[in-house]
N, C-alpha and C positions, 0 to 999 in steps of 0.2 A: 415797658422794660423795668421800671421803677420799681415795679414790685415784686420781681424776683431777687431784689437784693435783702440778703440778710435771711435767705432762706432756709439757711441751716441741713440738718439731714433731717430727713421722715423715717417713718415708724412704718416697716413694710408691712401689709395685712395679708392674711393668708385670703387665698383666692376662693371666694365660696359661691355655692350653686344660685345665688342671688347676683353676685358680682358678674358670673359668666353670662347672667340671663341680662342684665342692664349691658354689655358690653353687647352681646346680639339685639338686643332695641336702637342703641346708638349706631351699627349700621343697617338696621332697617329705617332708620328715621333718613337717611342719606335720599334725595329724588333721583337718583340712578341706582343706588343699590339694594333700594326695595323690591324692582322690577328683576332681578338676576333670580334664576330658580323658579318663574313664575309658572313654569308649564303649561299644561293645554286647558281649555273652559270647557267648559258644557254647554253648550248654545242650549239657550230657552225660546221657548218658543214666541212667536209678536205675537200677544196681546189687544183689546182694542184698549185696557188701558195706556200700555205701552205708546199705542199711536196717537194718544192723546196726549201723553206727556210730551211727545216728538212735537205735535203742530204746537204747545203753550212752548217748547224751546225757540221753537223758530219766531213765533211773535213776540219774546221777551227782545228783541234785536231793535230796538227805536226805529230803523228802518223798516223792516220787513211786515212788521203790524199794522203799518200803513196800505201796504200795496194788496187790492181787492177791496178796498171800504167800501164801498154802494155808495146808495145814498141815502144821507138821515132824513128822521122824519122830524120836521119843527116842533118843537115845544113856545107855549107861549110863557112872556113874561110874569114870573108871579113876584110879589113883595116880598116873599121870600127869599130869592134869587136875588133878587136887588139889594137885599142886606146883605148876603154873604156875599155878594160882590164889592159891596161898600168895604166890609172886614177884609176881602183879600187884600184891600189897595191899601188899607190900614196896617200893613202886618209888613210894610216897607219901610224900613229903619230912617228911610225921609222922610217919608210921605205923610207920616204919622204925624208930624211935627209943622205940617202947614196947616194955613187956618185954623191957628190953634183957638183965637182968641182971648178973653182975661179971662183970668180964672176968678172964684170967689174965696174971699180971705175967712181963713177959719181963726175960732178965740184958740187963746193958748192953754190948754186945758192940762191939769195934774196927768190924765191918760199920757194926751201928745208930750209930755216932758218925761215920762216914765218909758215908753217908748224911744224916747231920744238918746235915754240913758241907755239902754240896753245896747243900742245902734253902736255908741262908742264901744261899750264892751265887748262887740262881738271880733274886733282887733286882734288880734293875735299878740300886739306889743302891749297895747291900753290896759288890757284887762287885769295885766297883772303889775300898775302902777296902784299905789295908797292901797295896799294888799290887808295891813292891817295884823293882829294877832289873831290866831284861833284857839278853838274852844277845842281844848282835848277830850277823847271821846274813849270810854275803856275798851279793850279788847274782849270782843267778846266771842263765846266758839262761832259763832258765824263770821266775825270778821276774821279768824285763823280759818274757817274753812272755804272763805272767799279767797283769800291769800295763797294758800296750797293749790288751789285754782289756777291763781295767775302763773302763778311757775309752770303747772302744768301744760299749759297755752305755750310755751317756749318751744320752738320747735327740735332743740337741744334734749331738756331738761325732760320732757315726756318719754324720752326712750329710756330714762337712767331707768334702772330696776325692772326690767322689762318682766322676766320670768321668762317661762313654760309653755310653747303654743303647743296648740291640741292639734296632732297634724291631720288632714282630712286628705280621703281619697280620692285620686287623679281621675274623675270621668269624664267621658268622651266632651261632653258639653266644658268640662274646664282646659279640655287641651283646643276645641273651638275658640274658645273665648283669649286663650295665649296665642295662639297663631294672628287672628285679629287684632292682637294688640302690636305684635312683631311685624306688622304690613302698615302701621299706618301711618303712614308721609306726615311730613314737618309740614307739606305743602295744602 
């Protein structure tokens, strides 16, 4: 409610062949009113692909992938197996943590404190305590044309001065490719 106070009047825009085409997306994007107007299909014909896709639907089901297994054939134990089964029981945010035993005490080395510094820095509030002065840096045309960059990244600021589009011709493939866009569900 809050924030239609202080709304003021708006600036009416004229209704343009883009505005009418986003207001038919907005109800094709609706899960009931995409389906209105859908007409008749063209039945394709079953495939053996097709029935292959059918039986991989029915066994994605936890249940149904069970029911008919036979029976397997044993595999023997290898070292292998034995270690990734060690790693699975490893991979339990307990489990990890028994039998842990002592650990070995490492020296305190310029690395590990250099490293420890960074660790505070990477703070979001720390990094920018004892900030210090900086070294001014001149401008130069790449840092102006890094900067007309970032403006441009605005997603405001890129349409200012748009110009002139080159208008291209409506073929059958680009009235395909807008019907397909006008069909496709939020869902």
């Amino acid at each position: 409610v809050l924030y239609k106070e202080d709304l003021g009047t708006g600036i009416p825009t004229p209704v343009t062949p883009e505005i009418e085409r986003v207001k038919r997306n907005q109800e094709h994007i609706s899960s009931v009113l995409y389906k209105e107007g859908l007409g008749t299909g063209i039945p394709t014909p079953v495939t053996p692909e097709m029935e292959r896709v059918k039986r991989n639907q029915e066994n994605i089901s936890s249940v149904l992938y069970k029911e008919g297994l036979g029976i397997g054939t044993p595999v023997p134990v290898t070292p292998e197996m034995e270690r990734v089964k060690r790693n699975q029981e490893n991979f339990s945010s307990v489990l990890y943590k028994e039998d842990l035993g002592t650990g070995t005490p490492t020296p305190v080395t310029p690395e590990i404190e250099r490293v420890k510094r960074n660790q505070e820095n990477f703070s979001s509030v720390l990094y920018k305590e004892d900030l210090g002065t900086g070294t001014p840096t001149p401008v130069t045309p790449e840092i102006e044309r890094v900067k007309r960059n970032q403006e441009h990244i605005s997603s405001v600021l890129y349409k200012e001065d748009l110009g002139t589009g080159t208008p291209t011709p409506v073929t059958p493939e680009v009235e395909r490719v807008k019907r397909n866009q006008e069909h496709i569900s939020s869902v």
